[in-house]
DSSP file (Angstrom, degrees, kcal/mol; ACC not computed):
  #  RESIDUE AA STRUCTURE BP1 BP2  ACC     N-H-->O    O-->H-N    N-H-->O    O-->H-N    TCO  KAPPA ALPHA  PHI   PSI    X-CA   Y-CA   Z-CA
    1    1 A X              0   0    0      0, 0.0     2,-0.4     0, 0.0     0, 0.0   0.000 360.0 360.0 360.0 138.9   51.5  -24.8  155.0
    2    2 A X        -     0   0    0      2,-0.0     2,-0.2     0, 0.0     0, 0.0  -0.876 360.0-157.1-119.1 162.4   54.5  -26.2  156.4
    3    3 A X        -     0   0    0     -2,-0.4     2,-0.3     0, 0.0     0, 0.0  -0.690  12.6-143.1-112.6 159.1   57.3  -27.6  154.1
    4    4 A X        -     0   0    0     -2,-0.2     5,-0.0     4,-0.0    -2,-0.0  -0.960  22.6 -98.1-149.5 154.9   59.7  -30.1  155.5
    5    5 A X     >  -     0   0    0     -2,-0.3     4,-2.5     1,-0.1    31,-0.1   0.319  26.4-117.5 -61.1 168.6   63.5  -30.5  154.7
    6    6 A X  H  > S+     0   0    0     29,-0.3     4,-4.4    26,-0.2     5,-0.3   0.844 120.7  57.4 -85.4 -40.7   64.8  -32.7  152.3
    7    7 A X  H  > S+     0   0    0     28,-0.7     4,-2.9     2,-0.2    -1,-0.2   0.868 106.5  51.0 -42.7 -58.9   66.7  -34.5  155.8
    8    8 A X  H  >>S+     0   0    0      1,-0.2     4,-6.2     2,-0.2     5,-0.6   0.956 112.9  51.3 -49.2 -62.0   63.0  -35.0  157.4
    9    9 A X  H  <5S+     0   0    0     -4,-2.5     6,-0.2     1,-0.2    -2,-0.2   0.881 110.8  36.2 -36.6 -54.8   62.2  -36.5  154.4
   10   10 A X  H  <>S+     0   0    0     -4,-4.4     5,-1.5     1,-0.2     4,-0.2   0.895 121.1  57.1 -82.1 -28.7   64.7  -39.0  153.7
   11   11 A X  H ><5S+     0   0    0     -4,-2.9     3,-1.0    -5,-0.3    -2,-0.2   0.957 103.3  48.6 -32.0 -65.6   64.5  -39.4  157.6
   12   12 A X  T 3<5S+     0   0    0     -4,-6.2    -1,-0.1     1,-0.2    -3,-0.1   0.421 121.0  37.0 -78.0  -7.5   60.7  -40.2  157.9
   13   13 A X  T 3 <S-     0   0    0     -5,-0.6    -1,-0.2     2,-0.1    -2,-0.1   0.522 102.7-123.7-124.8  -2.2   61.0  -43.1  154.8
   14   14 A X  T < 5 -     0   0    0     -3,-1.0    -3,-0.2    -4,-0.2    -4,-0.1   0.858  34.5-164.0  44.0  51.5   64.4  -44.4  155.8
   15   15 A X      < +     0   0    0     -5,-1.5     3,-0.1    -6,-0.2    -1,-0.1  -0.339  12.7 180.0 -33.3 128.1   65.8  -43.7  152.2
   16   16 A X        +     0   0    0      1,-0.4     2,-0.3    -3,-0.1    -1,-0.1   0.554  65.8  22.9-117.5 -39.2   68.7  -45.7  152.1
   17   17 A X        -     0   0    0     27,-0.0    -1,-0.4    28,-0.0     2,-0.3  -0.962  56.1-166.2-141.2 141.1   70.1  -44.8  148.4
   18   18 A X  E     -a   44   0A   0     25,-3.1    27,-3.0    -2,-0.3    28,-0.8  -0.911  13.1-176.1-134.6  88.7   69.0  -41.4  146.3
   19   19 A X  E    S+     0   0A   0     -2,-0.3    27,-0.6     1,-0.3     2,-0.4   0.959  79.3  10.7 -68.1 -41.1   70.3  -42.4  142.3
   20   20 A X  E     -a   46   0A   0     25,-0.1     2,-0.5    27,-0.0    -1,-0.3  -0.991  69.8-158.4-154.7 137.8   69.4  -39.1  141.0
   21   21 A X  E     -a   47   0A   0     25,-0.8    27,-2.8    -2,-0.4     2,-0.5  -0.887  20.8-167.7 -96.0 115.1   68.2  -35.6  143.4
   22   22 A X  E     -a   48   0A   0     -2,-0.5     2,-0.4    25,-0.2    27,-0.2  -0.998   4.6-168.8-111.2 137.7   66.1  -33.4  140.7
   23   23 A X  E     +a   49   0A   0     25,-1.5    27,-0.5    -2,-0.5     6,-0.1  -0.832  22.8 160.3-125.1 133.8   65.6  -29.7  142.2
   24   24 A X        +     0   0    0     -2,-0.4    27,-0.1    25,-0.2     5,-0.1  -0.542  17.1 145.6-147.8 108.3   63.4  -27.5  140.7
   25   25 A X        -     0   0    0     25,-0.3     4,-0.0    -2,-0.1    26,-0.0   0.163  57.3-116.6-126.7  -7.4   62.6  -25.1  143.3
   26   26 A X  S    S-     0   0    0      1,-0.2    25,-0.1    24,-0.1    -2,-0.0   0.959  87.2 -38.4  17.9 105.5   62.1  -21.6  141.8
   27   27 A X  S    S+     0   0    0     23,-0.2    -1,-0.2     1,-0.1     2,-0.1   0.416 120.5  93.6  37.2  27.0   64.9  -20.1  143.5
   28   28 A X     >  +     0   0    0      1,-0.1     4,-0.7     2,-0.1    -1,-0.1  -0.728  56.0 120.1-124.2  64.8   64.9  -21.7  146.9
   29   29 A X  T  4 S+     0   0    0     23,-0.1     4,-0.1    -2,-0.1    -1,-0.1   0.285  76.0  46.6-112.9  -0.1   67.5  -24.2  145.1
   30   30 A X  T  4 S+     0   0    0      2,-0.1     4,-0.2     3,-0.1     5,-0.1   0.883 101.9  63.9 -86.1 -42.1   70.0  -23.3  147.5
   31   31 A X  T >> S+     0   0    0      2,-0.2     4,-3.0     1,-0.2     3,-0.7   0.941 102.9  45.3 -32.8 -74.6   67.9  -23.5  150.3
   32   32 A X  T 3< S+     0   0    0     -4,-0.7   -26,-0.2     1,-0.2    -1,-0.2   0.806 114.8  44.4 -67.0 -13.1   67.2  -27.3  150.0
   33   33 A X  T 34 S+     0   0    0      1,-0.2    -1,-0.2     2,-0.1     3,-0.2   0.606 109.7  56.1-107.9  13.3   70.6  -28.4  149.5
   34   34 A X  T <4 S+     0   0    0     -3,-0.7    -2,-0.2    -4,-0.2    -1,-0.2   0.613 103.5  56.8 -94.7 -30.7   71.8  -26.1  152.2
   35   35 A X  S  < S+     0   0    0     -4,-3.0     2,-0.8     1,-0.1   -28,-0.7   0.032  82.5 125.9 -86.6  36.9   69.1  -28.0  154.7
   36   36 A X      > -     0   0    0     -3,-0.2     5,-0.5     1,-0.1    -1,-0.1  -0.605  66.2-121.1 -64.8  27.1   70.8  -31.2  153.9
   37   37 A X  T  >5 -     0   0    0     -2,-0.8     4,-0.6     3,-0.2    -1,-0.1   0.475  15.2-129.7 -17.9 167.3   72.0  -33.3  156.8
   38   38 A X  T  45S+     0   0    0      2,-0.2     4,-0.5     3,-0.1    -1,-0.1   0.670 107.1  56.5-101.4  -7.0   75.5  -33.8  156.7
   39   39 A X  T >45S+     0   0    0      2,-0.1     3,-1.1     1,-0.1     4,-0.2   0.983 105.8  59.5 -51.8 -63.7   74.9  -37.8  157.3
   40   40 A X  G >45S+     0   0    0      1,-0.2     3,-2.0     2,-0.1    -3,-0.2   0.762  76.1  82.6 -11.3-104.1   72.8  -37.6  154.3
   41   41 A X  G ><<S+     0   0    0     -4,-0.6     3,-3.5    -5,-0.5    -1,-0.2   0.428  90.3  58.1  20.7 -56.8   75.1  -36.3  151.4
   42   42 A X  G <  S+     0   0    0     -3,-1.1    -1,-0.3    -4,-0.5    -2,-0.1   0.648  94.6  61.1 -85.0  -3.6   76.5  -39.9  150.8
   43   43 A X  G <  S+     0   0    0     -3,-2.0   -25,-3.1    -4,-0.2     2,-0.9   0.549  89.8  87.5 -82.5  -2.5   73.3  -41.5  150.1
   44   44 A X  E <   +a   18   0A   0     -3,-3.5   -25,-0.1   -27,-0.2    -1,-0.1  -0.748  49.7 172.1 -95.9 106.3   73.0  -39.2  147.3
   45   45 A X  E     +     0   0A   0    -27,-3.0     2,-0.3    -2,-0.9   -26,-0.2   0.911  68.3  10.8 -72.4 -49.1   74.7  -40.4  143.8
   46   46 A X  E     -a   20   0A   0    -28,-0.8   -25,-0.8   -27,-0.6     2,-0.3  -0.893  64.0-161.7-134.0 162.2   73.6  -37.8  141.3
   47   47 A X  E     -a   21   0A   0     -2,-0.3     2,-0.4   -27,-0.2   -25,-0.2  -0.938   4.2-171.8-142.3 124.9   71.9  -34.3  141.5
   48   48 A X  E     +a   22   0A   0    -27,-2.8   -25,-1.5    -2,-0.3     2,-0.3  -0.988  17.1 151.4-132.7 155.9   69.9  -31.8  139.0
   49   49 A X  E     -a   23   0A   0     -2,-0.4     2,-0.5   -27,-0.2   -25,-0.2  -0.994  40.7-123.5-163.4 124.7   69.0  -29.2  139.4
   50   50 A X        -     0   0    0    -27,-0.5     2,-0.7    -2,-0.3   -25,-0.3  -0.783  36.6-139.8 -91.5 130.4   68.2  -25.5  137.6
   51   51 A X        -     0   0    0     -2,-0.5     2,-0.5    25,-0.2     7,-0.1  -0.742  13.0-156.1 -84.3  79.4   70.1  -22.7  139.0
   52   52 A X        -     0   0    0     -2,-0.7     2,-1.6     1,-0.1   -23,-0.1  -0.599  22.0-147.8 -60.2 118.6   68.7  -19.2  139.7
   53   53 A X    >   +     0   0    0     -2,-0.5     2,-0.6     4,-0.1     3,-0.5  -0.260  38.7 147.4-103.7  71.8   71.9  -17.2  139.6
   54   54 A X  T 3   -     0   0    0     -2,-1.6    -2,-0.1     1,-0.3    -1,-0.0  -0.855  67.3  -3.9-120.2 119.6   71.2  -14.6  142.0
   55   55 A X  T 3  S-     0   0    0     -2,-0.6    -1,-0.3     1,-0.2    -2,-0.0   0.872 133.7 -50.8  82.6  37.3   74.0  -12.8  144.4
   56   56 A X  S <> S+     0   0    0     -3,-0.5     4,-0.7     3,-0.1    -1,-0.2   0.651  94.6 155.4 107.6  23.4   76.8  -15.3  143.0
   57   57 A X  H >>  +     0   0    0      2,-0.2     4,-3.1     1,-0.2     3,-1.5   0.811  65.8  57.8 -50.7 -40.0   74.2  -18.5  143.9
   58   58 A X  H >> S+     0   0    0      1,-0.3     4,-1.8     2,-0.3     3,-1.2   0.915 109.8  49.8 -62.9 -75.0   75.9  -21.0  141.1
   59   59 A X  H 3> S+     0   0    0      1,-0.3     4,-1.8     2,-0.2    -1,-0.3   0.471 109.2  46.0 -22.5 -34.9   79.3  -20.5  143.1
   60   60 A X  H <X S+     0   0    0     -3,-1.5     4,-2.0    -4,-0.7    -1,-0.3   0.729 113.0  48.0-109.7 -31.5   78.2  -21.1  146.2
   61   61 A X  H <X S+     0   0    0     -4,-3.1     4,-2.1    -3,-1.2    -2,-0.2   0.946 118.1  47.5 -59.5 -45.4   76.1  -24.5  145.1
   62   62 A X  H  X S+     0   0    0     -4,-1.8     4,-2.5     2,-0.2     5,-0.3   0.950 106.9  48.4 -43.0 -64.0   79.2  -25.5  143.4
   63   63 A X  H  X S+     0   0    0     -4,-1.8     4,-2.5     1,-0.2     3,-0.5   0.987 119.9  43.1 -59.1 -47.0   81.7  -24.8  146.0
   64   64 A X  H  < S+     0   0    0     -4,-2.0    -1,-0.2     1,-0.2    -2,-0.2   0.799 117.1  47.8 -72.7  -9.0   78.9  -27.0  148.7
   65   65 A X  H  <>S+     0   0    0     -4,-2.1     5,-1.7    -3,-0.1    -1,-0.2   0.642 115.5  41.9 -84.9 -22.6   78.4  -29.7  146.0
   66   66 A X  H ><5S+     0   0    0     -4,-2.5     3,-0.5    -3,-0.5    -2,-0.2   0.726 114.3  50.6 -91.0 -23.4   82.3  -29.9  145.6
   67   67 A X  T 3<5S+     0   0    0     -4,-2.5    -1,-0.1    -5,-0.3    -3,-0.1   0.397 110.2  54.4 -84.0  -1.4   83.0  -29.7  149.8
   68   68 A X  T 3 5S-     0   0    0     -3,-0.1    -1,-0.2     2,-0.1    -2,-0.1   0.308 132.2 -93.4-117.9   0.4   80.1  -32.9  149.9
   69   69 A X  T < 5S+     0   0    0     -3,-0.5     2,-1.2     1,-0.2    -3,-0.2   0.540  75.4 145.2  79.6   6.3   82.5  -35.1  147.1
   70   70 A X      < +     0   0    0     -5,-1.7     3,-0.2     1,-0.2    -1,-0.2  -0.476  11.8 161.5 -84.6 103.6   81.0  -34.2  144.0
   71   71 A X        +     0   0    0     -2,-1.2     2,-0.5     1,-0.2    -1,-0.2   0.804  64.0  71.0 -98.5  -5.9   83.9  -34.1  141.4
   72   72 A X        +     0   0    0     -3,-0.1    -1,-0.2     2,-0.0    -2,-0.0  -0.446  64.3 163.6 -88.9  60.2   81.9  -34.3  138.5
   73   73 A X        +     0   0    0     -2,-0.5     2,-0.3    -3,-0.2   -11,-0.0  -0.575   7.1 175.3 -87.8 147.5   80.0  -30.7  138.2
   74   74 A X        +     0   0    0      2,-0.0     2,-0.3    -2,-0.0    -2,-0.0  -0.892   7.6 170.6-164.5 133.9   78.4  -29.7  134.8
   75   75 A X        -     0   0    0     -2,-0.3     2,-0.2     2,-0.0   -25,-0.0  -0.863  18.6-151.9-165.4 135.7   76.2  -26.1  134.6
   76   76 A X        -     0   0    0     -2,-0.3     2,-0.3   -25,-0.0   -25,-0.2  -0.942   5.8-145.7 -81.3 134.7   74.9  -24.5  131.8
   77   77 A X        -     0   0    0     -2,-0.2     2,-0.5     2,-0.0    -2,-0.0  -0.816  15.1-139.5-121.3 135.3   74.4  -20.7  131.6
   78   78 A X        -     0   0    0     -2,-0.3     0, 0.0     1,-0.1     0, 0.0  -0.744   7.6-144.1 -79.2 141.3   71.2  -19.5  129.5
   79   79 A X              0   0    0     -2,-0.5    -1,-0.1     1,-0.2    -2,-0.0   0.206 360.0 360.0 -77.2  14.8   72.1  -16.4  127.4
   80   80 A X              0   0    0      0, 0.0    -1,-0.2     0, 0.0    -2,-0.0   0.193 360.0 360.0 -93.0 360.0   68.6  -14.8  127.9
């Protein structure tokens, strides 16, 4: 099977506006917002998304969702 990037996607439909990104990805959530064009980014308004927090991941989504213009960041941590 071949997957294609979120980039292809928004390419291949001419997506013009993205109001809200939902990821749920099991643990490839880094993945997709790391394949991201960087033209892209600004058609995108809101993002959620559940966070596998493996090898610092949260940090490292944060810091590329705050480097893209996103000042509004909100994460909950399960205590499980």
């Amino acid at each position: 099977m071949k997957y294609k990037t979120l980039s292809q996607v928004i390419a291949e439909q001419s997506i013009e506006r993205i109001y809200l990104l939902k990821i749920d990805v099991a643990k490839a959530e880094l993945d997709v917002i790391e394949g991201i064009k960087e033209e892209y980014w600004a058609k995108i308004q809101q993002i959620v998304m559940e966070v596998h927090n493996i090898n610092n991941r949260l940090q490292k989504i944060i810091k590329l969702l705050k480097s893209q213009g996103f000042s509004q960041i909100n994460y909950q941590e399960d205590s499980v």
